[in-house]
N, CA, C and O atoms as a GROMACS GRO file, in nm:
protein
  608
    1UNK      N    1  13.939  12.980   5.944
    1UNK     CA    2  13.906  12.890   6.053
    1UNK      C    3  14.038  12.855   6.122
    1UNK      O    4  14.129  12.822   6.045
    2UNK      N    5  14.068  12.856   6.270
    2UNK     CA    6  14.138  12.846   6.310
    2UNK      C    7  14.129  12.741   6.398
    2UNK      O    8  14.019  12.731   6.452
    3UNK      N    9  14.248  12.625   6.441
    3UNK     CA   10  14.262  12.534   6.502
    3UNK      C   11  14.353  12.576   6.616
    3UNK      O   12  14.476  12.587   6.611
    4UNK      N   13  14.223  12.609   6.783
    4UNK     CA   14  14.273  12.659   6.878
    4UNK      C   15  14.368  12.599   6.975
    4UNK      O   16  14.397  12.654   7.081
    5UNK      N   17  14.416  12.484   6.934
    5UNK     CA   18  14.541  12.421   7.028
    5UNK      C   19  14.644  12.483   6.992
    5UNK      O   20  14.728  12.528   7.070
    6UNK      N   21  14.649  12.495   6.842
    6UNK     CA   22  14.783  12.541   6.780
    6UNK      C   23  14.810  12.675   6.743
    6UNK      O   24  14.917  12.736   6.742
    7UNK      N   25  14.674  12.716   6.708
    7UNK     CA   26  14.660  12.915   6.690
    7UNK      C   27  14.680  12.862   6.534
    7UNK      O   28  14.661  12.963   6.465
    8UNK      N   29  14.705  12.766   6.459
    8UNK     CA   30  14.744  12.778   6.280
    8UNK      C   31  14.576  12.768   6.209
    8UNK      O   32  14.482  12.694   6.240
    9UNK      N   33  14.583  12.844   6.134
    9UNK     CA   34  14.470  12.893   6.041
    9UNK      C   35  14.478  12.758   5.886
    9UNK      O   36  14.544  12.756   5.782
   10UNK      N   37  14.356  12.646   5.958
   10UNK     CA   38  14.294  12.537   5.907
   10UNK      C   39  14.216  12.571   5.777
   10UNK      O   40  14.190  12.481   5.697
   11UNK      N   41  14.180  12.699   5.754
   11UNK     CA   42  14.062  12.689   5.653
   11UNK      C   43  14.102  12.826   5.609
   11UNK      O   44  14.182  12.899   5.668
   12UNK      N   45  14.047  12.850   5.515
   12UNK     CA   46  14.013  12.981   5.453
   12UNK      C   47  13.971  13.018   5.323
   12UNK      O   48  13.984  12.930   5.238
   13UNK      N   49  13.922  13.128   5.284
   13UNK     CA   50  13.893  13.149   5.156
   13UNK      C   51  13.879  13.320   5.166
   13UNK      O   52  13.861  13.393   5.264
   14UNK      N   53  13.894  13.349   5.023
   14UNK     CA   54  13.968  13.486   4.994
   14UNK      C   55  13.814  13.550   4.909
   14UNK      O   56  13.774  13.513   4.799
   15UNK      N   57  13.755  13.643   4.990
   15UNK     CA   58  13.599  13.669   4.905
   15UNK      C   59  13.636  13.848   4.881
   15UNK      O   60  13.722  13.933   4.902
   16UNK      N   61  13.531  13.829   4.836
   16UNK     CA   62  13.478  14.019   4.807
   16UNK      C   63  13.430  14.042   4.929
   16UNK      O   64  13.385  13.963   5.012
   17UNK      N   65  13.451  14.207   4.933
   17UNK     CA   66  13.411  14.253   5.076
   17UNK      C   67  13.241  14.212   5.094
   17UNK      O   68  13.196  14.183   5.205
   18UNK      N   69  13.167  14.213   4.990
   18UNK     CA   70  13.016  14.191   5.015
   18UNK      C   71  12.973  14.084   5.064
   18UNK      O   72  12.855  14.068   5.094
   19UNK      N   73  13.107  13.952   5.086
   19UNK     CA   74  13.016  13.863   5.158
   19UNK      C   75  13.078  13.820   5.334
   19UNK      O   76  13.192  13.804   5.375
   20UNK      N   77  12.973  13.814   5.389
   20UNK     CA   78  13.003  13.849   5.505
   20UNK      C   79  13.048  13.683   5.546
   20UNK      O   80  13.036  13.592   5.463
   21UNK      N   81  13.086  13.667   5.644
   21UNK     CA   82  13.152  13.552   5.758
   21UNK      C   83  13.067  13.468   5.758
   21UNK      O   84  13.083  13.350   5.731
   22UNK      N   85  12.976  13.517   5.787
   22UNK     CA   86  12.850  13.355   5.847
   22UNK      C   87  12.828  13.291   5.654
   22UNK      O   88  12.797  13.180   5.612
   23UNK      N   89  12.855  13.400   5.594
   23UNK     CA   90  12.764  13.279   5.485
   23UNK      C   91  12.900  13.173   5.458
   23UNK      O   92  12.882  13.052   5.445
   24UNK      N   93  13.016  13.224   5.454
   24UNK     CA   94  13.165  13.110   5.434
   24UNK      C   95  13.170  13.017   5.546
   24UNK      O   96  13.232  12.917   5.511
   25UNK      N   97  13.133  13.009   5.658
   25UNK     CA   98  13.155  12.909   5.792
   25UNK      C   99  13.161  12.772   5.776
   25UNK      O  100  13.260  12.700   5.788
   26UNK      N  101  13.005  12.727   5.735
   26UNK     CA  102  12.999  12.602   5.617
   26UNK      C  103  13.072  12.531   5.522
   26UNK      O  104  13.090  12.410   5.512
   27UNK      N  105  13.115  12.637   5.446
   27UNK     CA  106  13.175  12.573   5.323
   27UNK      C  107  13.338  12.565   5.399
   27UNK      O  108  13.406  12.463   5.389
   28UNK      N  109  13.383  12.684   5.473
   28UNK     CA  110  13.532  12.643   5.554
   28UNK      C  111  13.502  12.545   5.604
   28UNK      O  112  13.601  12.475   5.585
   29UNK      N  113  13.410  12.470   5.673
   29UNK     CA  114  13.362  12.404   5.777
   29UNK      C  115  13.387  12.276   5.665
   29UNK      O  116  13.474  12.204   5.713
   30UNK      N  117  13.342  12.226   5.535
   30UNK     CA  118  13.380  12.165   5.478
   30UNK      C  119  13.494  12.122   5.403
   30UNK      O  120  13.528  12.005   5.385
   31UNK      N  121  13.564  12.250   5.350
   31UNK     CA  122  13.657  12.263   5.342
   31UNK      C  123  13.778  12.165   5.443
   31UNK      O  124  13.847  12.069   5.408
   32UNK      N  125  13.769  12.229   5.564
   32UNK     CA  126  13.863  12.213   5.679
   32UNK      C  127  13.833  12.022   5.705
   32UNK      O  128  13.917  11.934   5.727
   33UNK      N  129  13.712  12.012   5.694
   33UNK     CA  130  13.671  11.845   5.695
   33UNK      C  131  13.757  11.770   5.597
   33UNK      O  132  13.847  11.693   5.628
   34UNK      N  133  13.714  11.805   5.462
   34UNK     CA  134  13.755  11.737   5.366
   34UNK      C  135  13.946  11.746   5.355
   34UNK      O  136  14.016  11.659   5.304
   35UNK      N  137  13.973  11.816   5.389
   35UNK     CA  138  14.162  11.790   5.449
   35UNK      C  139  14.193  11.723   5.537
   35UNK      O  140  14.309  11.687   5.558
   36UNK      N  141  14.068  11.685   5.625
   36UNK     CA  142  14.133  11.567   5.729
   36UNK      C  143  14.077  11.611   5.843
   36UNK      O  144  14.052  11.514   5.914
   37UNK      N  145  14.047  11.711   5.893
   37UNK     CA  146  13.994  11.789   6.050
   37UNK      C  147  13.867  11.688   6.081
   37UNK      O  148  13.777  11.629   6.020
   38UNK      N  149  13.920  11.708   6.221
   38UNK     CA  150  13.755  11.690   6.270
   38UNK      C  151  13.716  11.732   6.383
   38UNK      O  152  13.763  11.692   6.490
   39UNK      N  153  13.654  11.790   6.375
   39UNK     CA  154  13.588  11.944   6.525
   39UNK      C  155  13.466  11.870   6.611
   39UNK      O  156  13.349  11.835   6.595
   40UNK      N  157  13.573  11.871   6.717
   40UNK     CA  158  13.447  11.832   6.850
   40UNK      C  159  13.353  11.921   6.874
   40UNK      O  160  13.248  11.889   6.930
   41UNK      N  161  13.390  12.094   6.816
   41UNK     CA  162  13.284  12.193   6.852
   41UNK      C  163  13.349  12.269   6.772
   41UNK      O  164  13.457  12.251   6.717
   42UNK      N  165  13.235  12.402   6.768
   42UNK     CA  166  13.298  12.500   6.659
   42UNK      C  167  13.220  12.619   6.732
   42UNK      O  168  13.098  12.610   6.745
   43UNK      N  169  13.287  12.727   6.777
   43UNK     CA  170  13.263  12.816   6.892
   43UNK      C  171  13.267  12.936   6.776
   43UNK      O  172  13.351  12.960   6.690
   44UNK      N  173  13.132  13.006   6.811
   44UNK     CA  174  13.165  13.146   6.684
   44UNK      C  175  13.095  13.275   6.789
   44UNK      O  176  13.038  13.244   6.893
   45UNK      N  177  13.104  13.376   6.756
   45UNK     CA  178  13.060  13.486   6.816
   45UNK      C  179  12.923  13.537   6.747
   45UNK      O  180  12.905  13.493   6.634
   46UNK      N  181  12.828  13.621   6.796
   46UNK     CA  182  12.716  13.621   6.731
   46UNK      C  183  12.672  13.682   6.636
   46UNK      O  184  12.555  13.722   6.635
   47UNK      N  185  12.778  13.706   6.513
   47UNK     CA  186  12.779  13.742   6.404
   47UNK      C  187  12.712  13.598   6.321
   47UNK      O  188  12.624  13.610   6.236
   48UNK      N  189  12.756  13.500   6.352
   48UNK     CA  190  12.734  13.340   6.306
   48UNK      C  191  12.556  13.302   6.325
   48UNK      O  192  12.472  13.245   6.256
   49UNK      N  193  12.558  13.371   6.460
   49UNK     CA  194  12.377  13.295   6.494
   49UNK      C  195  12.264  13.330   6.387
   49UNK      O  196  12.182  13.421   6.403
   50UNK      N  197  12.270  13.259   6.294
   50UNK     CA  198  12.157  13.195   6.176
   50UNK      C  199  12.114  13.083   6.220
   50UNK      O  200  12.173  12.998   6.287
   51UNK      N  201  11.961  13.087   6.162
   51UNK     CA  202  11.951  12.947   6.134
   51UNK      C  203  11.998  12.903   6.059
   51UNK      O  204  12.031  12.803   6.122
   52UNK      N  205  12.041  12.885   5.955
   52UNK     CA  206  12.111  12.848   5.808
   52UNK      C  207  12.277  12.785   5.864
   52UNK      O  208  12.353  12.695   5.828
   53UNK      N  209  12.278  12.888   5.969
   53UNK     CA  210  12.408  12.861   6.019
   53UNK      C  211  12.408  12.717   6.140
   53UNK      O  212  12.470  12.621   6.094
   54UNK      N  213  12.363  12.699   6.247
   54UNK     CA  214  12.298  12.621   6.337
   54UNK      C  215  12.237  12.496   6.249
   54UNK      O  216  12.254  12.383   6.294
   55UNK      N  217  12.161  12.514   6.116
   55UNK     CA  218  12.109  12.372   6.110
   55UNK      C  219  12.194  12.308   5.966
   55UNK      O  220  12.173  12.199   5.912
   56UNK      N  221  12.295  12.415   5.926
   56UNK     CA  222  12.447  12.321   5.877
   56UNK      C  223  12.518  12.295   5.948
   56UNK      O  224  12.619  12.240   5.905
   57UNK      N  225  12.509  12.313   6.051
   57UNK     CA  226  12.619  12.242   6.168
   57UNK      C  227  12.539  12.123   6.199
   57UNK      O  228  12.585  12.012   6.170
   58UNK      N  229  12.420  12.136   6.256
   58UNK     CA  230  12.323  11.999   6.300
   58UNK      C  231  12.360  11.915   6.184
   58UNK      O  232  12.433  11.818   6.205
   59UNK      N  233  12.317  11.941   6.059
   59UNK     CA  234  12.342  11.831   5.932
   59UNK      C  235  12.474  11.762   5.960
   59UNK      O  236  12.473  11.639   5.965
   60UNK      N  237  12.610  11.840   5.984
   60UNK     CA  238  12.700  11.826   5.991
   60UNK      C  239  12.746  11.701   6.089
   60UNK      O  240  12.827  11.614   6.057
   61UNK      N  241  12.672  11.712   6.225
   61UNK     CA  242  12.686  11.652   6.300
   61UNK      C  243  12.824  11.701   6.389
   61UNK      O  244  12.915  11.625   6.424
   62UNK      N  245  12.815  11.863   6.418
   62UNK     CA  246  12.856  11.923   6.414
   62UNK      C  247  12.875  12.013   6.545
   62UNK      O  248  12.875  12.134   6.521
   63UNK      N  249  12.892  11.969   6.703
   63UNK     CA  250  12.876  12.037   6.794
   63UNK      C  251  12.894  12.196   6.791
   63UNK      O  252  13.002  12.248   6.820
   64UNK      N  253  12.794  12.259   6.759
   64UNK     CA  254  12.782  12.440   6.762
   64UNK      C  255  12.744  12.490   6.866
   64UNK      O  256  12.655  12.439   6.932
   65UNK      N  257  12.811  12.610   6.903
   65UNK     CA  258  12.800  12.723   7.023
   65UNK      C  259  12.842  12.869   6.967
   65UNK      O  260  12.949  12.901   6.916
   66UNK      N  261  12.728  12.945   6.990
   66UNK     CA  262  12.786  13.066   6.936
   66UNK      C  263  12.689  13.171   7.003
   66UNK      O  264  12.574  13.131   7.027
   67UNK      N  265  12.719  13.286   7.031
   67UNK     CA  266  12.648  13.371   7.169
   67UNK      C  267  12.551  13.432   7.054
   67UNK      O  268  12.570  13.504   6.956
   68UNK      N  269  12.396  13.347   7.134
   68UNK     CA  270  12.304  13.393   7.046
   68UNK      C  271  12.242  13.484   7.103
   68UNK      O  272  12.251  13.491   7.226
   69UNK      N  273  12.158  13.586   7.026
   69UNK     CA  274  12.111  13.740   7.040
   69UNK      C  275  12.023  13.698   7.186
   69UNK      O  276  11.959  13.597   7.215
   70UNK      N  277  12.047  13.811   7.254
   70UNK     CA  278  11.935  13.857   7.402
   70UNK      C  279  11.808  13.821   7.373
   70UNK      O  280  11.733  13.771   7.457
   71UNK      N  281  11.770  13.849   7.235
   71UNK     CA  282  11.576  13.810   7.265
   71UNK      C  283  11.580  13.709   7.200
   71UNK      O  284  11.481  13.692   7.130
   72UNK      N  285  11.709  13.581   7.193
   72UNK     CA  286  11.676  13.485   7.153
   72UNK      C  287  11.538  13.388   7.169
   72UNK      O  288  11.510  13.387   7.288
   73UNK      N  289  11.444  13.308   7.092
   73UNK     CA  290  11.334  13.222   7.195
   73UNK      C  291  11.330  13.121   7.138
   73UNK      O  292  11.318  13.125   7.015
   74UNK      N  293  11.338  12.998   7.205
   74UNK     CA  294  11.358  12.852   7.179
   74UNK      C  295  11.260  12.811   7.127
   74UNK      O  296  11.171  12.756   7.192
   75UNK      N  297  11.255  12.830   6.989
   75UNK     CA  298  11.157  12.764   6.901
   75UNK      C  299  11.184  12.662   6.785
   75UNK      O  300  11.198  12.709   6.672
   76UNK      N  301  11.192  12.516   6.804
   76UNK     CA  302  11.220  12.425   6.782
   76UNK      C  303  11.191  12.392   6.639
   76UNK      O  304  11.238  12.292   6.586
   77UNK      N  305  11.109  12.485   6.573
   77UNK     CA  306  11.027  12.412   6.444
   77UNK      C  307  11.151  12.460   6.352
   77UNK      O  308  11.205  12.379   6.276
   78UNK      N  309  11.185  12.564   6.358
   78UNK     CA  310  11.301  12.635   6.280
   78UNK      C  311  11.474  12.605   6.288
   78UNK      O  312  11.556  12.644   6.204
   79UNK      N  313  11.504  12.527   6.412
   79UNK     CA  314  11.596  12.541   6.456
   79UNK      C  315  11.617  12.436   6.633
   79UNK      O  316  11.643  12.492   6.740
   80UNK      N  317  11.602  12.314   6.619
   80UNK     CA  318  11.625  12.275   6.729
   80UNK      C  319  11.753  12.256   6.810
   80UNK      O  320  11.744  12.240   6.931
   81UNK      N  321  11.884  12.258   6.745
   81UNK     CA  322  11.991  12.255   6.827
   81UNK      C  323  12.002  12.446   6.877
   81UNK      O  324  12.049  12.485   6.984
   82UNK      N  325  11.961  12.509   6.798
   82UNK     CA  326  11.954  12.667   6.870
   82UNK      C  327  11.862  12.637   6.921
   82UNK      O  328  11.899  12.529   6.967
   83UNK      N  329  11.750  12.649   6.956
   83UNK     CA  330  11.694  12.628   7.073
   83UNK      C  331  11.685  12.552   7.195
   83UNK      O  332  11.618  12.577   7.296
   84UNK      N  333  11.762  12.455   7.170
   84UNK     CA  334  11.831  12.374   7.268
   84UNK      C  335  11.931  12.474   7.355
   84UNK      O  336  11.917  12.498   7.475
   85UNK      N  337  12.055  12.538   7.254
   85UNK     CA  338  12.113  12.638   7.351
   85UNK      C  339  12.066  12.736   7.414
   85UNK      O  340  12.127  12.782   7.510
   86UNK      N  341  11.956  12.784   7.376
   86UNK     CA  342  11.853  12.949   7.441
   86UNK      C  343  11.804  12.818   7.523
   86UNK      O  344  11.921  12.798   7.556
   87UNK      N  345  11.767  12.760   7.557
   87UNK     CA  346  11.693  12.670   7.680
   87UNK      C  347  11.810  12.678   7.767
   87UNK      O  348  11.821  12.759   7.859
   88UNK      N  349  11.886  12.601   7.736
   88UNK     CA  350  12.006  12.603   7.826
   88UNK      C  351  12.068  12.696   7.917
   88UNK      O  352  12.098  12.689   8.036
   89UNK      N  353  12.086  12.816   7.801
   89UNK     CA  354  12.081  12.962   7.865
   89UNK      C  355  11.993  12.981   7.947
   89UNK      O  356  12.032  12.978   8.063
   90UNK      N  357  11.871  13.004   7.929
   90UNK     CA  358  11.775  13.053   8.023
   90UNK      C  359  11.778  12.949   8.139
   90UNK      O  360  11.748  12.993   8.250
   91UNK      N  361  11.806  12.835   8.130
   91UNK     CA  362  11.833  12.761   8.252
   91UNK      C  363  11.977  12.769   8.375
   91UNK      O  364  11.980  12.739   8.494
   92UNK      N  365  12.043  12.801   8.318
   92UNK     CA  366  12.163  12.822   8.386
   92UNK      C  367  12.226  12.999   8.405
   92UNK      O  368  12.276  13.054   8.504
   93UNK      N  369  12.203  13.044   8.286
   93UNK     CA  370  12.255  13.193   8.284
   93UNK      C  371  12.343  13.166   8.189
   93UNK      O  372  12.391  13.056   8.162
   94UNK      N  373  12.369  13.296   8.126
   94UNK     CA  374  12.483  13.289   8.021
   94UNK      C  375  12.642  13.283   8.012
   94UNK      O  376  12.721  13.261   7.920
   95UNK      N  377  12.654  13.320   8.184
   95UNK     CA  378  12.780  13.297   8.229
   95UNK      C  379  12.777  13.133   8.255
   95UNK      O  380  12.828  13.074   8.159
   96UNK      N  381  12.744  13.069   8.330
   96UNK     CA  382  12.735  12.900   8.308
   96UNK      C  383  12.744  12.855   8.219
   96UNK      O  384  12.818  12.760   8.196
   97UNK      N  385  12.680  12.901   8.152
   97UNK     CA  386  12.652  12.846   7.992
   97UNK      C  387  12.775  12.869   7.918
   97UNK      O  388  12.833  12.765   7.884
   98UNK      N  389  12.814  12.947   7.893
   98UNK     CA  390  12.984  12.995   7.820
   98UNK      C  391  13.097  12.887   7.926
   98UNK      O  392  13.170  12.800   7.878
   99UNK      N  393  13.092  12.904   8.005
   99UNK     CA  394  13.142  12.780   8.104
   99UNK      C  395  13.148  12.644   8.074
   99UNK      O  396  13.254  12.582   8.081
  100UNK      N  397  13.052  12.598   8.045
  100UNK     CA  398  12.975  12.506   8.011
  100UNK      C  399  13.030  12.439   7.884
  100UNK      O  400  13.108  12.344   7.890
  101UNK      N  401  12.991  12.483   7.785
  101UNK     CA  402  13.041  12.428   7.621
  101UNK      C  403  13.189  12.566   7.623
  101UNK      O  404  13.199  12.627   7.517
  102UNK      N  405  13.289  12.604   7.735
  102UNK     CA  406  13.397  12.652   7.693
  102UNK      C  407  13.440  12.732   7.567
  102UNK      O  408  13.533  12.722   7.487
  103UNK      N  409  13.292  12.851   7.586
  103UNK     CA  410  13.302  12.925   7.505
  103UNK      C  411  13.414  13.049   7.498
  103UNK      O  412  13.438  13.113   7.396
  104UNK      N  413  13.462  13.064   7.596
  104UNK     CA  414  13.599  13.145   7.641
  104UNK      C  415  13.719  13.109   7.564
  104UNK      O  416  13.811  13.190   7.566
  105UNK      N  417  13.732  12.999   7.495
  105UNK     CA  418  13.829  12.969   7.449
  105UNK      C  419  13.829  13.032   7.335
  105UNK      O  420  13.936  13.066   7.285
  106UNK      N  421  13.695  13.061   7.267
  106UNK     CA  422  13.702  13.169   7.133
  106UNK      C  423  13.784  13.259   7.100
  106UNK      O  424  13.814  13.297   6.987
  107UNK      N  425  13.829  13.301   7.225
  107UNK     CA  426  13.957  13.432   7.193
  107UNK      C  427  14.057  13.397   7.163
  107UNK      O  428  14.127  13.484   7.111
  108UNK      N  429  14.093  13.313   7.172
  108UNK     CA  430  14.228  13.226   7.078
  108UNK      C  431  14.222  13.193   6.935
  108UNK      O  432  14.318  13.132   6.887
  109UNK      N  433  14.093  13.233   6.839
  109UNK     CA  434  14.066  13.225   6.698
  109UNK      C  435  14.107  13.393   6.727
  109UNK      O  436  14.185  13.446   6.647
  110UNK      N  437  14.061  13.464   6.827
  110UNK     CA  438  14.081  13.654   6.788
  110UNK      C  439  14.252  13.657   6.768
  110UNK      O  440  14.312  13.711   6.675
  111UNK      N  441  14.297  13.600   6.855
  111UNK     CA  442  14.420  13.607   6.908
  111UNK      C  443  14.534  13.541   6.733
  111UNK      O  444  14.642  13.583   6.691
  112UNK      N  445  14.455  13.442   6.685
  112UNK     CA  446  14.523  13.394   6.563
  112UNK      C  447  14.552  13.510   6.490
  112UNK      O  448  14.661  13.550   6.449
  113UNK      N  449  14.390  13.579   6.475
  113UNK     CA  450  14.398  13.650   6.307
  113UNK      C  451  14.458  13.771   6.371
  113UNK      O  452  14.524  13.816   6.278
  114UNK      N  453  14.476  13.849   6.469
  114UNK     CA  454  14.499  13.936   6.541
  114UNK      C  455  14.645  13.952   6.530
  114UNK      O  456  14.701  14.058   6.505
  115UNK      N  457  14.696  13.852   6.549
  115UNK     CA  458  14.876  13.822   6.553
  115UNK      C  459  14.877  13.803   6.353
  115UNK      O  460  14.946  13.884   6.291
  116UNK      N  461  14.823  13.731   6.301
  116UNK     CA  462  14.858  13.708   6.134
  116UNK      C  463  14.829  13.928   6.104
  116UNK      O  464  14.910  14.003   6.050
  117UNK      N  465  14.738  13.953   6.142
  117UNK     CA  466  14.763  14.119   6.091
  117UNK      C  467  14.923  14.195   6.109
  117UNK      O  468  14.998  14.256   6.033
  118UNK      N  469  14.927  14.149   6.259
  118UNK     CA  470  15.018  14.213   6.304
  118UNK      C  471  15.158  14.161   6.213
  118UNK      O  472  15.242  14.237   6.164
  119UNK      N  473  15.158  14.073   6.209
  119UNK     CA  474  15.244  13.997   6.121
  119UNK      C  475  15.307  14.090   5.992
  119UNK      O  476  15.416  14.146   5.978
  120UNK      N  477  15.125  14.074   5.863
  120UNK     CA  478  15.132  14.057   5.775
  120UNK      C  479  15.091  14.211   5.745
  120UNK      O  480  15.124  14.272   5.643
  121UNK      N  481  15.009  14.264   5.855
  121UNK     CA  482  14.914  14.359   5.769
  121UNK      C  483  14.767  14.295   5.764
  121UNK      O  484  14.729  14.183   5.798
  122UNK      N  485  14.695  14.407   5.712
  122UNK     CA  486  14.583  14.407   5.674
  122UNK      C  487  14.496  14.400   5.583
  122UNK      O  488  14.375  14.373   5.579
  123UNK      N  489  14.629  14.447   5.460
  123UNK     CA  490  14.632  14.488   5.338
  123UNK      C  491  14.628  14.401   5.254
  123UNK      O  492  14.638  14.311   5.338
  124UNK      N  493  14.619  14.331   5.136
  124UNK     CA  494  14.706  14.240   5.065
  124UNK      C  495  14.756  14.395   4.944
  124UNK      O  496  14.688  14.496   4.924
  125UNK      N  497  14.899  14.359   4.881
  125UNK     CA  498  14.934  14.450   4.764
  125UNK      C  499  14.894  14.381   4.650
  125UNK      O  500  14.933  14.449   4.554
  126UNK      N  501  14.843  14.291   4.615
  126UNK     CA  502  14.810  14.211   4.474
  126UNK      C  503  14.714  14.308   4.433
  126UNK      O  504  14.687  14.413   4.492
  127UNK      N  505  14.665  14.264   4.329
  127UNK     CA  506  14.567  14.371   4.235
  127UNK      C  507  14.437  14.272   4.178
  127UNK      O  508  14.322  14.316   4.177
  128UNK      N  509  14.472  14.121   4.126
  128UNK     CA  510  14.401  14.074   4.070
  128UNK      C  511  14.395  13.947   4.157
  128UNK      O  512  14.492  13.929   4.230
  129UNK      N  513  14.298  13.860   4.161
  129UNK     CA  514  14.202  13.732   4.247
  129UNK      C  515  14.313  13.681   4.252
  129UNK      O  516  14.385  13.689   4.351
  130UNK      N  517  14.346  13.617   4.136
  130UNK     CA  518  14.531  13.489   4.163
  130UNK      C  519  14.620  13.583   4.267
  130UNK      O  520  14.617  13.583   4.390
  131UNK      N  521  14.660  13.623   4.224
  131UNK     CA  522  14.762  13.671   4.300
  131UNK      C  523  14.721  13.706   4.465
  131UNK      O  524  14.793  13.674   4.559
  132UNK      N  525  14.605  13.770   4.479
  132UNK     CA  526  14.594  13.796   4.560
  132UNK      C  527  14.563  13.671   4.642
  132UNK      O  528  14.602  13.674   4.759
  133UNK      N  529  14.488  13.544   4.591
  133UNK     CA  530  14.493  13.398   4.634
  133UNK      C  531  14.646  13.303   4.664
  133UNK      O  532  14.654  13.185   4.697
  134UNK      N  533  14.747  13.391   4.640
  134UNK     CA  534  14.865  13.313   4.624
  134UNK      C  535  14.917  13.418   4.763
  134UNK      O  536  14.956  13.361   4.865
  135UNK      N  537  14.914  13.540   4.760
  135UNK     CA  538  15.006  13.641   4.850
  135UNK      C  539  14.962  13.557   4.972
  135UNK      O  540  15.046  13.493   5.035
  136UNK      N  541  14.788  13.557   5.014
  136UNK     CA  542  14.742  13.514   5.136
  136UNK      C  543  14.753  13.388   5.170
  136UNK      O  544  14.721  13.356   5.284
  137UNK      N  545  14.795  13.300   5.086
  137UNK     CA  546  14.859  13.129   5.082
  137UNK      C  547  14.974  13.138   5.120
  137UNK      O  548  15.018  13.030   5.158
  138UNK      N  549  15.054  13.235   5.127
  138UNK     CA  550  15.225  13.253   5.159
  138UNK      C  551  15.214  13.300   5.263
  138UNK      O  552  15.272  13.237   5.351
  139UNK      N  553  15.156  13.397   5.298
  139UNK     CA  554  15.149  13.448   5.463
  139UNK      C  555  15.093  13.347   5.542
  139UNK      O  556  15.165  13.307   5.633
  140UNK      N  557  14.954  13.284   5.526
  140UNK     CA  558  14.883  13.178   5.581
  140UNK      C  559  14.997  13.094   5.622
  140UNK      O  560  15.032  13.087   5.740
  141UNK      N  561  15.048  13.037   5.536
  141UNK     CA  562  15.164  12.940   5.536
  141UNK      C  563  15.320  12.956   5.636
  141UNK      O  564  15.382  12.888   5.717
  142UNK      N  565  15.331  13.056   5.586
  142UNK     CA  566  15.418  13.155   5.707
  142UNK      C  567  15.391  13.154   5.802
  142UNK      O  568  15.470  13.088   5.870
  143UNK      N  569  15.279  13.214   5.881
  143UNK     CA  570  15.250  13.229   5.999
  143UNK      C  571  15.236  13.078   6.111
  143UNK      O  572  15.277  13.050   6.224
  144UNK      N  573  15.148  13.003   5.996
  144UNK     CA  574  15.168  12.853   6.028
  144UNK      C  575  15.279  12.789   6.093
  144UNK      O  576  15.280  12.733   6.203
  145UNK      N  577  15.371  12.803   6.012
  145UNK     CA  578  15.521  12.744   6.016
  145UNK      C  579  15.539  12.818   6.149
  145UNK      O  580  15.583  12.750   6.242
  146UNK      N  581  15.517  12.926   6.168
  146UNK     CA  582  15.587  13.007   6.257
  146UNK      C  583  15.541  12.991   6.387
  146UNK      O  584  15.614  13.000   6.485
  147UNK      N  585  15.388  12.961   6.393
  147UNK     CA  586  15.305  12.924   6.496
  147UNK      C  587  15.335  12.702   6.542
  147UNK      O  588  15.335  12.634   6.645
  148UNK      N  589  15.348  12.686   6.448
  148UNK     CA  590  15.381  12.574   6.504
  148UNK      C  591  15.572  12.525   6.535
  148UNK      O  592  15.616  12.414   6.567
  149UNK      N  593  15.652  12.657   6.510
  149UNK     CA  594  15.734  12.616   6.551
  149UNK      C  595  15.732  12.664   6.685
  149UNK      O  596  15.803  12.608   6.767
  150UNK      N  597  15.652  12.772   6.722
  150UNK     CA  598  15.672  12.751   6.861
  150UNK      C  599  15.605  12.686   6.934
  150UNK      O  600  15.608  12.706   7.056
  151UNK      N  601  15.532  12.599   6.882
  151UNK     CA  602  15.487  12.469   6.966
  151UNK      C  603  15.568  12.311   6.939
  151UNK      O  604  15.516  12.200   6.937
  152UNK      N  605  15.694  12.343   6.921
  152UNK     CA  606  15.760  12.212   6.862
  152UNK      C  607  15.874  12.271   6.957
  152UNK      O  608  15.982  12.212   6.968
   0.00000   0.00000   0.00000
C-alpha cells in the first residue's frame, strides 16, 4: 500500500504466489490503520472490484473507488457503496467519474512499486520466509528513506 503524496510504501505483506492482491487489501488496509494512517480514499484498479472487497471498505468507513467491470449493475442488496459507484458511472460517464473521486492519481501507487523494482529488482535472493521478510523490510525501508528524502 502506498501513500501517494510521498510515493513511500505504508503497508505490506510478503505472501505465496497463490494469493492474489484483492484478498491482502483489507488486512494492509488494517494494517496501515493500526500504525497511525488514515485514508480519505483508497483508489484500486479492477483487479480489487469484489464485493468482499467494497463492503470491507464500507465497514471500514472507508471511501472506495476502483474501476469496476463494464457489465457492472447496481444492485444494492449485495453491495450498496458499489452500486452507488455503477450509478454514478452510468450517470456521468466513466471519464467524469474517474475525474470525479480523482481516480488518475492511481498511477502514482504504479509509479511507487515500478521505481522500488527498478531499484531493487524483482527478485528477492533469500530462500526461506524470515529472511525473505527481513531482505523486503530493508529495501522497503531504503526506498522510503530515499523517497522521502527527496521530498525534504
Amino acid at each position: 500500500m502506498v501513500e501517494v503524496n510521498t510515493g513511500t510504501v505504508i503497508a505490506y505483506f510478503i505472501t505465496p504466489k497463490k494469493v492474489g492482491d484483492a484478498e491482502m487489501i483489507l488486512p494492509l488496509l488494517d494494517l496501515a490503520t493500526s500504525a497511525g494512517y488514515r485514508f480519505g480514499r483508497v483508489l484500486a484498479d479492477g483487479g480489487y472490484d469484489s464485493y468482499d472487497v467494497w463492503n470491507g471498505m464500507e465497514e471500514r468507513a472507508v471511501p472506495f473507488f476502483c474501476n469496476v467491470r463494464s457489465n457492472a449493475k447496481a444492485s444494492f442488496s449485495k453491495c450498496p457503496s458499489r452500486a452507488k459507484a455503477v450509478r454514478r458511472i452510468e450517470e456521468i460517464g466513466k471519464k467524469a467519474w474517474c475525474k470525479e473521486v480523482w481516480y488518475g492519481i492511481r498511477w502514482l501507487v504504479e509509479v511507487a512499486f515500478s521505481s522500488l523494482k527498478r531499484m531493487f529488482g524483482e527478485c528477492v535472493s533469500a530462500r526461506t520466509a524470515r529472511r525473505m521478510r527481513a531482505e523486503m523490510s530493508a529495501k522497503i525501508r531504503s526506498y522510503n528513506e530515499y523517497k522521502l528524502e527527496c521530498f525534504s
